[in-house]
matplotlib code that plots the C-alpha trace (Angstrom):
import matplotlib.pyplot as plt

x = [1.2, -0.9, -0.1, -2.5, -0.8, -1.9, -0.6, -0.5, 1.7, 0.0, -2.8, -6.1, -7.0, -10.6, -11.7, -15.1, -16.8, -15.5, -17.0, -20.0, -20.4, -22.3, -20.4, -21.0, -19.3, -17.6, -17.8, -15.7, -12.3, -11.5, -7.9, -5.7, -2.2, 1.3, 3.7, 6.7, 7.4, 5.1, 7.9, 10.4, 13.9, 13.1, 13.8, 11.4, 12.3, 9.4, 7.9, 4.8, 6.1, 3.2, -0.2, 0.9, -2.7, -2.0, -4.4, -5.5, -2.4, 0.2, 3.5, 4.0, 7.4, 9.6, 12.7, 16.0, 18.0, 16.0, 14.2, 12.2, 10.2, 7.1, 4.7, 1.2, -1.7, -4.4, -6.7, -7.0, -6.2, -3.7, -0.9, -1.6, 1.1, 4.6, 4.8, 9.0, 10.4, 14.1, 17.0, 13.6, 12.6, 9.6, 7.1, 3.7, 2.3, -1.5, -3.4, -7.0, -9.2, -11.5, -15.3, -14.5, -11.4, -9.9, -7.0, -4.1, -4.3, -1.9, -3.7, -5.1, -2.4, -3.4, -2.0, -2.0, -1.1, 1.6, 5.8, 7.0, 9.3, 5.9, 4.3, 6.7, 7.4, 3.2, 3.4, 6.7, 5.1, 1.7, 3.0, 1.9, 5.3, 5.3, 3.0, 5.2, 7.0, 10.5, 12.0, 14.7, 14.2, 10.9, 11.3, 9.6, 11.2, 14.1, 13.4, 16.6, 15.9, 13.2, 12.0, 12.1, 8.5, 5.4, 3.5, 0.1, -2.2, -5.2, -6.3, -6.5, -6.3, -4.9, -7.6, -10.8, -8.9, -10.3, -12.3, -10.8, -13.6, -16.3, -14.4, -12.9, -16.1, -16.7, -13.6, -12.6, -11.7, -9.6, -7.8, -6.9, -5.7, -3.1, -2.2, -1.6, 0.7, 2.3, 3.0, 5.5, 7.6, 8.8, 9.6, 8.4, 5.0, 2.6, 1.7, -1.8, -3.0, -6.9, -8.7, -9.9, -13.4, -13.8, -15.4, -12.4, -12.7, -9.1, -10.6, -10.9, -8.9, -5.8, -2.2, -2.0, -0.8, -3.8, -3.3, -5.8, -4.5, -5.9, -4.8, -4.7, -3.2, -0.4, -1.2, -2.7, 0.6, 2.3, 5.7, 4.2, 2.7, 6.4, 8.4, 6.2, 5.7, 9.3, 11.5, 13.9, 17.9, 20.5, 20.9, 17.1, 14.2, 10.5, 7.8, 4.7, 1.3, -1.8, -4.9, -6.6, -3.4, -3.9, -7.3, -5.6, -2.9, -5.6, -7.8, -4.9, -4.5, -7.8, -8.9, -5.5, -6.4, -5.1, -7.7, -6.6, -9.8, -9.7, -12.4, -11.8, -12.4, -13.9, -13.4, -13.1, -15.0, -15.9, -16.6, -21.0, -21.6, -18.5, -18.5, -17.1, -16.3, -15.6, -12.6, -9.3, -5.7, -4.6, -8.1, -9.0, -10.5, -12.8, -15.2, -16.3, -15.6, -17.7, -20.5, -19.9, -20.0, -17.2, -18.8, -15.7, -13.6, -10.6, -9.6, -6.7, -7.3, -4.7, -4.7, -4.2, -4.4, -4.2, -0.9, 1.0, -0.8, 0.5, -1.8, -3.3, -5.4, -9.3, -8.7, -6.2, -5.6, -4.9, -1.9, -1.1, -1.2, -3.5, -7.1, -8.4, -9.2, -9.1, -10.5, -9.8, -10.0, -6.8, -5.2, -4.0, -5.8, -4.0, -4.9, -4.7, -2.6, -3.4, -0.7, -1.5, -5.2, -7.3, -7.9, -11.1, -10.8, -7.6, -6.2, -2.8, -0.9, -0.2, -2.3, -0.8, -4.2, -5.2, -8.4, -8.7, -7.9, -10.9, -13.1, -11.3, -13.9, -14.7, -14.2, -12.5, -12.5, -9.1, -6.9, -3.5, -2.3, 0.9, 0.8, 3.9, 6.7, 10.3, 12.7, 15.4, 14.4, 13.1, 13.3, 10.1, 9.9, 6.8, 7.6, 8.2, 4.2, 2.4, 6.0, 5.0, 8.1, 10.8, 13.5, 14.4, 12.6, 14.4, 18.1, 17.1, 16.3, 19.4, 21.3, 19.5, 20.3, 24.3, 24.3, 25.7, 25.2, 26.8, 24.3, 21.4, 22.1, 22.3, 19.5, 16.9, 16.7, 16.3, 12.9, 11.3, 9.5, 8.5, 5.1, 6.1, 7.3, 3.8, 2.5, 5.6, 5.8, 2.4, 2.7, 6.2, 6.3, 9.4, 7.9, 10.4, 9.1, 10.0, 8.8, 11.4, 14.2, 14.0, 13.2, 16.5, 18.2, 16.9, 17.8, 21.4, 21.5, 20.7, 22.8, 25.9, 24.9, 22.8]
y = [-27.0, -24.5, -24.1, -22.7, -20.0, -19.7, -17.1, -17.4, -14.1, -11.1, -8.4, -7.6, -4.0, -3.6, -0.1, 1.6, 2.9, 0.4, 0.6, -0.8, -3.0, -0.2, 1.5, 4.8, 7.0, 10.0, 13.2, 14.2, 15.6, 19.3, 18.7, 15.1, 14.7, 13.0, 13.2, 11.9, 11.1, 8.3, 6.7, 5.7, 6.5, 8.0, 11.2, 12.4, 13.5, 15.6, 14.9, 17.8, 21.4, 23.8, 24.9, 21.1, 19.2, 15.3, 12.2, 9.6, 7.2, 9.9, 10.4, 12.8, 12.1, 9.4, 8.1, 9.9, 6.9, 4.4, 6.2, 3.1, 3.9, 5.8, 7.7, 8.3, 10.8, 9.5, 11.9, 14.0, 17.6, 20.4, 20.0, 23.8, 23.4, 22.0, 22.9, 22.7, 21.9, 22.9, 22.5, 22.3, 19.3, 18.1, 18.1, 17.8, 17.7, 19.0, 18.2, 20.0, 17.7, 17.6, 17.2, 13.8, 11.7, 11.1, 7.9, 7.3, 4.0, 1.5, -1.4, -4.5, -6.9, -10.5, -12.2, -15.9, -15.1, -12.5, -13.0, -11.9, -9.1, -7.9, -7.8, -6.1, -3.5, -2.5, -2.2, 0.1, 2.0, 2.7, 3.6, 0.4, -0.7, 1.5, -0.8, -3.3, -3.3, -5.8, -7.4, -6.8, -3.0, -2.3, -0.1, -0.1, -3.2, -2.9, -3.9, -6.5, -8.9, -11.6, -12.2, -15.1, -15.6, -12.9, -13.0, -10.9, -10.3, -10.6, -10.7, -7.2, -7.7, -4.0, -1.9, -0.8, -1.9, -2.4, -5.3, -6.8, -9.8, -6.7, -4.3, -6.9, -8.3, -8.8, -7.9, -12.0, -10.8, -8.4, -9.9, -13.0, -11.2, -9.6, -12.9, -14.2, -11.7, -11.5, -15.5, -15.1, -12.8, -15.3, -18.8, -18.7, -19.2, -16.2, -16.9, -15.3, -15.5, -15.1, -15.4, -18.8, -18.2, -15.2, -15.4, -14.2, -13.4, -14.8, -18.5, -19.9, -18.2, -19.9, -19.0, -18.9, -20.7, -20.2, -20.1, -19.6, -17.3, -17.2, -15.4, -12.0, -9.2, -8.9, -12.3, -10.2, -8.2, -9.7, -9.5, -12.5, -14.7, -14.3, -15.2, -18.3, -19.7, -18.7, -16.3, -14.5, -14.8, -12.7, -12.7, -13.4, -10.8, -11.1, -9.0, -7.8, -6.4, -4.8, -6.4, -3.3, -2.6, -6.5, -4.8, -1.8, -3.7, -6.1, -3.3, -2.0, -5.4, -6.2, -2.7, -0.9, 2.0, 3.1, 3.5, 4.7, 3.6, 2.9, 1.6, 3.1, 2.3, 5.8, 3.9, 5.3, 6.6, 10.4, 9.2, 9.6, 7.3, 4.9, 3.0, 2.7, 5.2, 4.7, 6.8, 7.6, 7.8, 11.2, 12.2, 15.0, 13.3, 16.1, 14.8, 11.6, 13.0, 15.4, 13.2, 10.9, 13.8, 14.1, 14.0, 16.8, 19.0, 18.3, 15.2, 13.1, 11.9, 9.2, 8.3, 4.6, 2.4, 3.9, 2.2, 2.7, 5.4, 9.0, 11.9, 14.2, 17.8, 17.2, 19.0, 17.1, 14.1, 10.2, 8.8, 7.0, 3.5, 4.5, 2.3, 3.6, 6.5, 6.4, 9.2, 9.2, 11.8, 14.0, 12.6, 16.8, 16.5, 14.9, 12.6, 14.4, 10.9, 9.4, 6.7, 6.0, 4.6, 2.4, 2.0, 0.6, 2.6, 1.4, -1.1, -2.9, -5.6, -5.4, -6.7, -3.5, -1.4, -2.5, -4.5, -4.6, -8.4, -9.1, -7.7, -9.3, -8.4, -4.8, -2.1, 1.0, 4.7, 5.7, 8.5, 9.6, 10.3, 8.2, 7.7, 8.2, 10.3, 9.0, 7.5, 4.7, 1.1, -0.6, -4.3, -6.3, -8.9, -7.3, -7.0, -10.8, -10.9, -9.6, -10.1, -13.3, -13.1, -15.9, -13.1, -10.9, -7.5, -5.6, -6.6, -5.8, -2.1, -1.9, -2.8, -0.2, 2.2, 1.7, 0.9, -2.4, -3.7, -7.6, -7.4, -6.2, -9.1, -12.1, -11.3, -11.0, -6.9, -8.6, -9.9, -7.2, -3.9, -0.6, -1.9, -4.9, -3.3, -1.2, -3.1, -3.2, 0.6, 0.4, -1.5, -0.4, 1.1, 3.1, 5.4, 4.7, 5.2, 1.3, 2.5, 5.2, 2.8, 0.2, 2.3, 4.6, 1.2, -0.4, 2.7, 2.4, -1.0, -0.3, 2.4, 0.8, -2.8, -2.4]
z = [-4.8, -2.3, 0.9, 3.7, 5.8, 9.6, 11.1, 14.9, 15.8, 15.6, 16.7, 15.2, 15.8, 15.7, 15.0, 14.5, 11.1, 8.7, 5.3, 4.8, 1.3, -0.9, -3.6, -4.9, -7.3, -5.9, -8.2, -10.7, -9.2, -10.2, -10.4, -9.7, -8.0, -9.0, -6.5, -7.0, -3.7, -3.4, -5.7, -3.3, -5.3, -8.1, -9.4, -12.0, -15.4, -16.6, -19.8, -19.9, -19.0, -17.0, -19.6, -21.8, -22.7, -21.8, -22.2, -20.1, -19.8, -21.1, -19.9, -17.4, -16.7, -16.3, -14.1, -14.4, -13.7, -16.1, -18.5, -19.3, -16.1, -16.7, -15.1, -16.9, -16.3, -14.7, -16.7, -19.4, -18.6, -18.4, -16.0, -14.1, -11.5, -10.5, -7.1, -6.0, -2.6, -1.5, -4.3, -7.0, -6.0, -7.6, -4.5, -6.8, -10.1, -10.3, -13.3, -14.2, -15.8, -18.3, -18.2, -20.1, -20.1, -23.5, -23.9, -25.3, -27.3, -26.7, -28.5, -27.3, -26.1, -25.8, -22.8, -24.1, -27.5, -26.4, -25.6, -22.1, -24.3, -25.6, -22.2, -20.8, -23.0, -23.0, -19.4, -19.7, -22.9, -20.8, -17.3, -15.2, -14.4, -11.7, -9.9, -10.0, -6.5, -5.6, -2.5, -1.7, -0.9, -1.3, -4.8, -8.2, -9.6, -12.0, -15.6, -16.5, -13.7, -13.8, -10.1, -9.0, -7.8, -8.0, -4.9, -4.4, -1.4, -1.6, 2.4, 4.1, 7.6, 8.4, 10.3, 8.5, 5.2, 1.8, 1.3, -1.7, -2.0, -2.3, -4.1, -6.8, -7.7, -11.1, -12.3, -12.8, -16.3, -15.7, -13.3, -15.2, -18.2, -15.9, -14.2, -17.4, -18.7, -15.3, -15.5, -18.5, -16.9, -14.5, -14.5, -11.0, -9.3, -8.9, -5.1, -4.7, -0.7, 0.0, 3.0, 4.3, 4.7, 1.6, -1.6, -3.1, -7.3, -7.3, -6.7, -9.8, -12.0, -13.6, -14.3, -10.0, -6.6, -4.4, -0.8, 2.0, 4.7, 8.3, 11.6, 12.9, 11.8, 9.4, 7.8, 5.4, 4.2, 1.4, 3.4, 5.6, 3.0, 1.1, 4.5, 5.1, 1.6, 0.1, 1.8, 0.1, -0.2, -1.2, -4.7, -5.3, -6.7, -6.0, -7.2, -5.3, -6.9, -4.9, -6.7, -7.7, -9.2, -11.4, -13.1, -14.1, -16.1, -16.9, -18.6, -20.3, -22.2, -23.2, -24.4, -25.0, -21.9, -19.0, -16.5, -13.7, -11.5, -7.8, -5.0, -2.5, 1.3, 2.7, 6.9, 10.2, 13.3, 12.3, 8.9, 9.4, 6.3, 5.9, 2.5, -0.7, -3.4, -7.0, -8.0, -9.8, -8.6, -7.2, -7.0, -4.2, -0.8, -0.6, -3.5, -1.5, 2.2, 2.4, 0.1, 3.2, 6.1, 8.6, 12.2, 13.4, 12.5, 14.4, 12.7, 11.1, 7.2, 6.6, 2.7, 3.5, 6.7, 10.2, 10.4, 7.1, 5.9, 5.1, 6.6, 4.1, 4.1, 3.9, 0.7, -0.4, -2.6, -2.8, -2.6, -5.6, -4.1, -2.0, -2.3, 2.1, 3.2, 6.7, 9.3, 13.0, 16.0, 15.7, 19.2, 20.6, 23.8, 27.2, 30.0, 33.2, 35.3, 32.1, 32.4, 36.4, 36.3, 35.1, 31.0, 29.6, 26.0, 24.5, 23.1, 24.5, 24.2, 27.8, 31.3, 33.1, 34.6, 30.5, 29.9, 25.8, 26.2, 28.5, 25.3, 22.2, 19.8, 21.3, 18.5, 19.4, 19.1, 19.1, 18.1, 17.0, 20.4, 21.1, 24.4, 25.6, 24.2, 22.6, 24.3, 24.0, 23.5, 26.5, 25.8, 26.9, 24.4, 23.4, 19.3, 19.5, 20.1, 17.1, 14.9, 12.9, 10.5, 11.3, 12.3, 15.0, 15.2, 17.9, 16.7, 13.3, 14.1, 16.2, 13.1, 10.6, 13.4, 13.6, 10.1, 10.4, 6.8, 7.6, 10.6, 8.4, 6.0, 8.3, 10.3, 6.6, 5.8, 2.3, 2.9, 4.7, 3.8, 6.6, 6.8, 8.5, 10.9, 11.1, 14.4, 16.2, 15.7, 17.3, 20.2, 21.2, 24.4, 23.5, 20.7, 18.0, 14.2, 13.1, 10.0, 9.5, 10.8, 8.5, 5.4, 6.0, 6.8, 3.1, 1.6, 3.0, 2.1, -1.7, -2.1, -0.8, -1.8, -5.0]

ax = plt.figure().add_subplot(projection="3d")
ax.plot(x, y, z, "-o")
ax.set_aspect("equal")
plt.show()
């Protein structure tokens, strides 16, 4: 049975230039990205040595601890360059593609007519497993258990965030030939939350749990809707899907392709003509920014949300989950008495010479600037505010931080992921990187844990 969500807890962070509903096709990229660090975990086997030809959907490599893994090229092309960090660690694999993408074949896969073994092994064969994420430990799910439940969101609620309602449309087929497939790998629900008052492509469709979800900021992450509809215990797997990442697998079934196509979200306030862009994973950001027109130089390109995000070159390329481009003033210029007067231009969770809460609807201008510098936790009861989660924010960070794994279990480490801790990291008056604490904390937890 559906459930509405109503998120109370929370803060919306209202920002200028979000994407306005037209969608274009950016040019052709030159040359497309893999990095294997967008994989959290894995260490990459490589498949394709430098000068190798590879189609659309081809192996690129897979992972070194579960070679059932793989990782496909999102084009057809020659892989140019393997670009090694420290101890030849694979930092980036650039692939030049052709004029015209050719694919590999997998075959057309019927979802109704098809066994969960048969689903599954497509998806491992063609490279979508990696989209396929798990709690506990926020990590490509492993292929021997069946989750318990698959939940997607639907709802983007982060700042200037893809519109999924817009950029899904007509895609109704797709989507439900991967929702079919995906309901035989568990004999779970697949939770699906949309916003209350969207046009969401997801109504309608079958093989679901629909749930309206309301409220500010993060009701829209899928870490919420999972802690409020059916959190998660020890011993228990879940499985969480972006949408645009349902009409890739979709495709794949119905016409036996791997088509690697992404809208994205080209958002932000020195973006001149914010909207969306038709494009592939890995592509380089500099075939639709500059389309678009960047109003400065001096600015900060985050391939994802201003809060999650990972900051890129102008020249460089997508992240591979990546469906915004975000692009906000690069924050390298100080306040003189900034923190002793008066602030009209930013927002704050605080009353304290602040006045963002007089204006609740106000969008703002900001930049990366921090604020403040690092220093130890000053507890205000401030995370409580915008943490909707049924757990306790500040203790849990205190526990990632001393590594205290029976502390980490009782107070719900399973459930969570880094970007739910995305807006306490932004309001926290103490400059710690929640982010960082709680991934190094998961990643503790699964190596000593499993």
């Amino acid at each position: 049975m559906s459930k509405d969500i109503k998120i109370k807890k929370g803060l919306t962070i209202n920002l200028k230039g979000e994407a306005e509903k037209t969608l274009s096709s950016a040019p052709r990229s030159r040359t497309f990205v893999l990095r294997p660090s967008d994989f959290h975990l894995i260490t990459p086997k490589l498949v394709v040595r430098e000068g190798g030809k590879v189609q659309a959907g081809e192996t690129i490599f897979y992972s070194k601890s579960n070679e059932l893994i793989k990782f496909a090229s999102p084009v057809s092309g020659t892989l140019t360059k393997i670009e090694r960090g420290a101890k030849r660690v694979i930092k980036e694999i650039t692939i030049e593609a052709d004029p015209q993408d050719s694919y590999k074949d997998f075959g057309v896969l019927s979802p109704e007519a098809s066994s969960a073994e048969e689903i599954k092994t497509r998806l491992l064969q063609s490279g979508c497993w990696p989209f396929i994420l798990q709690r506990p430990y926020a990590v490509i799910a492993g292929t021997e258990q069946e989750p318990r439940d698959i939940f997607i969101s639907a709802h983007s609620t982060a700042p200037l965030a893809n519109d999924y309602d817009f950029s899904l449309h007509g895609k109704e087929k797709e989507l439900q030939a991967a929702l079919t497939a995906l309901s035989k790998l568990t004999t779970g629900q697949v939770h699906v939350g949309v916003g209350k008052s969207g046009s969401s492509p997801f109504k309608g469709l079958k093989d679901i749990t629909l749930h309206n979800v309301s409220g500010p900021h993060p009701s829209g992450n899928v870490g919420t809707q999972i802690n409020k509809l059916s959190p998660v215990n020890k011993g228990e797997i879940v499985w969480t899907i972006a949408p645009q990442d349902l009409v890739i697998i979709g495709e794949l079934l119905l016409t036996g392709k791997f088509n690697a196509e992404r809208i994205i979200a080209l958002a932000g306030s020195e973006v001149k003509t914010p909207k969306y862009y038709r494009t592939r994973i890995g592509a380089e950001a500099s075939t639709f920014l500059y389309d678009s027109g960047l109003k400065e130089e001096n600015v900060r390109v985050v391939s994802g949300d201003v809060l999650t995000g990972k900051q890129i070159s102008p020249k460089g390329h997508l992240g591979y989950y990546s469906n915004t481009v975000s692009v906000i003033p690069e924050g390298d210029d100080y306040e003189f008495f900034g923190w002793n007067k008066p602030v009209f231009n930013k927002i704050s969770t605080s009353r304290a010479l602040t006045f963002s809460w007089l204006t609740p609807n106000k969008k703002f201008d900001l930049d990366t600037n921090t604020n403040g510098e690092h220093r130890a936790f000053v507890v205000t009861g401030i995370y409580e505010e915008v943490f909707p989660l049924d757990m306790y924010p500040l203790q849990m960070l205190k526990a990632c931080m001393v590594q205290d794994l029976d502390e980490m279990e009782a107070l719900g480490m399973y459930e969570v992921a880094p970007e739910d801790f995305a807006l306490t990291e932004f309001v926290c008056v103490s400059k710690q990187p929640h982010q960082q604490i709680i991934r190094n904390g998961l990643d503790l937890m699964y190596k000593e844990i499993g």
